[in-house]
C-alpha positions as CSV (number, residue, x, y, z in Angstrom):
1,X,5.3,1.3,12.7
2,X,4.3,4.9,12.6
3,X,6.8,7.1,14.7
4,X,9.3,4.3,15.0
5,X,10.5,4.7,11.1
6,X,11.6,8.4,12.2
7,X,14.3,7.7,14.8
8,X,17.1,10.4,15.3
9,X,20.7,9.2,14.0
10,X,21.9,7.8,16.9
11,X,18.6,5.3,17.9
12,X,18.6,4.3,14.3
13,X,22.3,2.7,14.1
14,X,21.3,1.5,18.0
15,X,18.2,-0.1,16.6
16,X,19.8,-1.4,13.5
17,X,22.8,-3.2,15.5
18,X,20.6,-4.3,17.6
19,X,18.3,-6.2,15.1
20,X,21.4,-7.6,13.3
21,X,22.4,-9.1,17.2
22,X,19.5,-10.9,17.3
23,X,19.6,-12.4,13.9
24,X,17.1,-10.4,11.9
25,X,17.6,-9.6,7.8
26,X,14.9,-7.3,7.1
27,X,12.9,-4.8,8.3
28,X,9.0,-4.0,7.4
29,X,8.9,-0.2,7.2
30,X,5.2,0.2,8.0
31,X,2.6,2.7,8.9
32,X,4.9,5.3,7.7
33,X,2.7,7.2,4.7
34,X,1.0,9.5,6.8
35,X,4.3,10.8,8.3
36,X,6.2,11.1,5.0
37,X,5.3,14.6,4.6
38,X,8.4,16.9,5.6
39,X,12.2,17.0,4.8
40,X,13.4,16.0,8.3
41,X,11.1,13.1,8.5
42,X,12.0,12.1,4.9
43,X,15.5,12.5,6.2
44,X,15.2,10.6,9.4
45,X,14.0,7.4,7.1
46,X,16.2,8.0,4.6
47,X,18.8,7.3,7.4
48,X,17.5,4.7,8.6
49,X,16.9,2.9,5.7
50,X,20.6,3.4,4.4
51,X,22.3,2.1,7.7
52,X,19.7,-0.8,7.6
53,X,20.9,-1.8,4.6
54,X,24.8,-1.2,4.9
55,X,24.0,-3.7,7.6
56,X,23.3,-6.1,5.2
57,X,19.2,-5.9,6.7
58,X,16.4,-6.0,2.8
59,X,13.9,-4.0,3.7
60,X,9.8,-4.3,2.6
61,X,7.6,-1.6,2.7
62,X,3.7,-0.8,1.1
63,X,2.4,1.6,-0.8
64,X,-0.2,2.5,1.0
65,X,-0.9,1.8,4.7
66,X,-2.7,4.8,6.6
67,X,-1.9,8.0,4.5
68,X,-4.8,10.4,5.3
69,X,-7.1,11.7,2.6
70,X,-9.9,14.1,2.5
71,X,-12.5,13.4,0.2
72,X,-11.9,16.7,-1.8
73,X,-8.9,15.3,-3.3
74,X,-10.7,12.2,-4.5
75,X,-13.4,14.6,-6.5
76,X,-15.7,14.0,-3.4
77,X,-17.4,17.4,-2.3
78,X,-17.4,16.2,1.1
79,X,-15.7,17.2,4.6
80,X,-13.5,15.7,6.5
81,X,-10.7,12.2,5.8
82,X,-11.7,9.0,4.2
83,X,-11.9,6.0,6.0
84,X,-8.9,4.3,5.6
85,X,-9.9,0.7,5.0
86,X,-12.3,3.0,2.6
87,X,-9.6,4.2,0.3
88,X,-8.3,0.8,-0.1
89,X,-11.5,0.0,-2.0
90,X,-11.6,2.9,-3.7
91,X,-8.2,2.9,-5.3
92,X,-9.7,-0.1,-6.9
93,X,-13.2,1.5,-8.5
94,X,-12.8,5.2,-8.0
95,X,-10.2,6.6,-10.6
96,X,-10.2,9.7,-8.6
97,X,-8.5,7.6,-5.4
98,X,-6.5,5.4,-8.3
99,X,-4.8,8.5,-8.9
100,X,-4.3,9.6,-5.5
101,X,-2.9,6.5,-4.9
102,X,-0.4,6.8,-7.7
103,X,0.8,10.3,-6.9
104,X,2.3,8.8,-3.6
105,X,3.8,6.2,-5.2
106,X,5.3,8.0,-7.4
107,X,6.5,10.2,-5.4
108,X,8.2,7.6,-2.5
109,X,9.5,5.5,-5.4
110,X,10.9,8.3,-7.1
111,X,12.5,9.9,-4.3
112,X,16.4,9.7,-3.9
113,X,17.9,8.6,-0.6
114,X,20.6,11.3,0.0
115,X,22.8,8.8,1.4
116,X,22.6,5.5,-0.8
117,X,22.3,8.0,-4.2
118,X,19.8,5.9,-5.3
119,X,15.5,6.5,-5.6
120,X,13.7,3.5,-4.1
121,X,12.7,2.5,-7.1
122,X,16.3,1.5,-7.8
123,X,17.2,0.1,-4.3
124,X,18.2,-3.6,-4.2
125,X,18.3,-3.7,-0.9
126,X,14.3,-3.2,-1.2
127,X,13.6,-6.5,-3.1
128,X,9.4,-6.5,-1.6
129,X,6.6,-4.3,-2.0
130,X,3.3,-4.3,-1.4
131,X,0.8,-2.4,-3.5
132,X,-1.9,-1.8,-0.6
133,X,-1.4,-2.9,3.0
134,X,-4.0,-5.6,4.0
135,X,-6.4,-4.4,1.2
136,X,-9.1,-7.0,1.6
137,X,-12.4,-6.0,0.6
138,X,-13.5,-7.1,3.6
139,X,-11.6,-5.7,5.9
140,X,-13.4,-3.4,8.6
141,X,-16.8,-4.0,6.3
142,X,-19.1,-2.2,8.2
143,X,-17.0,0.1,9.9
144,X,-15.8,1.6,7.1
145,X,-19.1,2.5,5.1
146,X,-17.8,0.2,2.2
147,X,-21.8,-1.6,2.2
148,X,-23.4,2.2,1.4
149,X,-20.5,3.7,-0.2
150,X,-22.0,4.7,-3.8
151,X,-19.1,4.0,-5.8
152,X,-18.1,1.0,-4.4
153,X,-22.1,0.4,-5.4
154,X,-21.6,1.5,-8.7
155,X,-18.7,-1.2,-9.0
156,X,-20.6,-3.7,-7.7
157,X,-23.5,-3.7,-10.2
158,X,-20.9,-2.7,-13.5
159,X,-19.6,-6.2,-11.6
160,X,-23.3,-7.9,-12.6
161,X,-24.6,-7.9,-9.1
162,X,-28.0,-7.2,-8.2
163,X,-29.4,-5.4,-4.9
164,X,-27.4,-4.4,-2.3
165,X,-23.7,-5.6,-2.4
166,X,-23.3,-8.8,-0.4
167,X,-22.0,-9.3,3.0
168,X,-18.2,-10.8,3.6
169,X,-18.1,-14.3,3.0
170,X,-21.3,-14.9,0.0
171,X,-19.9,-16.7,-2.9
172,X,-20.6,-13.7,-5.0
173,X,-18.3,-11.1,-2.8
174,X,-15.6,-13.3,-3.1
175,X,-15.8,-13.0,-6.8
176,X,-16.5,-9.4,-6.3
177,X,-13.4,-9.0,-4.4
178,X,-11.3,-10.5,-6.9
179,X,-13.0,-8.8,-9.7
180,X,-11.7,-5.3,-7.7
181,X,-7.8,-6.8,-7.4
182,X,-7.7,-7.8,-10.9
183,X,-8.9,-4.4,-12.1
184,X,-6.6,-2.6,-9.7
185,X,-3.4,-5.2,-10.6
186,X,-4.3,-4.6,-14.0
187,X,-3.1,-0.9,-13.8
188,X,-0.7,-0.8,-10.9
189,X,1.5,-3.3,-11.8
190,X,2.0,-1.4,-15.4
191,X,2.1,1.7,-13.7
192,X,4.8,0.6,-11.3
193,X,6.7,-1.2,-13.8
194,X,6.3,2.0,-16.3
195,X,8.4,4.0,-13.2
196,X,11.2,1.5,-13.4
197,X,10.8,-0.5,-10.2
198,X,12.0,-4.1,-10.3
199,X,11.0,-5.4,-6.8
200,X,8.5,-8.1,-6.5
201,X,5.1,-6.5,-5.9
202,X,2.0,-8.1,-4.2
203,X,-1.5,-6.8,-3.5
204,X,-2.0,-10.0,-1.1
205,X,-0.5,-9.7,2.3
206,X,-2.8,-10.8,5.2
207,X,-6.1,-13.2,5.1
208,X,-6.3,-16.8,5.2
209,X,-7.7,-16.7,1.6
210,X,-4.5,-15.7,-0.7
211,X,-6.6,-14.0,-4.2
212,X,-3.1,-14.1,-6.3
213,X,-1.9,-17.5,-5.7
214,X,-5.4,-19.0,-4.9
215,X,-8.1,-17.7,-7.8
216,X,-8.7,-18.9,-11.3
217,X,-8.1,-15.3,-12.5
218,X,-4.7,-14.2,-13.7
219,X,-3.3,-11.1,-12.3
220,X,-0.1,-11.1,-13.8
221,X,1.0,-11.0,-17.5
């Protein structure tokens, strides 16, 4: 997590022998948006990454974790960072954070590793990715402002639902929440696919309730 994706040269082979002692054949990069700003950090995983997989070690990764965004650059005239488990939501109702969401994709995907020559959107040796870490509607409920948020509002009653939107666990969020992954799979699955990445992607990575393999709806064509 976080800092421990940016290790200088010499920790990172440390750190990969060591995992390939002990047995290990991957490695979850994770909580590493929010540092992936500047060439020596994009450097240090680029590293990292490459001896992890000489090593024979796949790696996994999302798409979003805990990337900080102010609400100006999701058309919010409003100070200060979103929450968050916030923008989760909101990459699923607000085209605004869609968008956001899609210009860091693009971006990571697209980007070359210096030393395997290849963007991660072509890497083999990254067969997983997750769309939106632990993206659960529910998730931090309250915390977040999700229950007063207006535009998670707004999706709620386009949704069919009357009154205030319901709290985790009602019949009706669940269907709410799945409504919001379908509608967000339903684009950035295309959009992913339209960039040329062939890993397997998933939007369903923590819970006990598993929407994609558990629901009624489709999510996949």
């Amino acid at each position: 997590c976080s800092t421990a994706n940016y290790l200088d040269r010499p920790h990172a082979d440390e750190l990969g022998d060591r995992l390939v002692r002990l047995g290990y054949n991957s490695i979850r990069i994770h909580h590493h948006d929010d540092l992936w700003r500047d060439r020596v950090s994009k450097d240090r995983l680029d590293y990292l990454v490459s001896r992890a997989i000489e090593r024979g070690l796949y790696i996994t990764t999302d798409l979003y974790v805990s990337r900080k965004v102010r609400w100006r650059e999701i058309g919010v005239d409003c100070e200060g960072e979103v929450d968050t488990q916030l923008f989760k939501t909101l990459v699923t109702c607000h085209e605004p954070a869609y968008r956001n969401w899609c210009g860091f994709a693009r971006e990571f995907l697209e980007h070359v590793n210096p030393y395997t020559g290849r963007a991660y959107k072509d890497e083999p040796g990254m067969p997983l990715v997750s769309l939106v870490n632990e993206g659960m509607l529910g998730m931090n409920w309250g915390k977040s402002g999700k229950p007063t948020d207006e535009r998670i509002r707004a999706a709620w009653r386009e949704f069919g639902g009357k009154g205030p939107v319901p709290a985790p666990g009602n019949a009706a969020f669940v269907r709410f929440d799945d409504w919001l992954a379908e509608r967000f799979l339903k684009k950035a699955i295309p959009f992913l696919r339209g960039l040329g990445v062939k890993a397997l992607l998933t939007n369903d990575n923590n819970g006990g309730r598993h929407r994609e393999g558990e629901s009624n709806t489709r999510f996949y064509d």
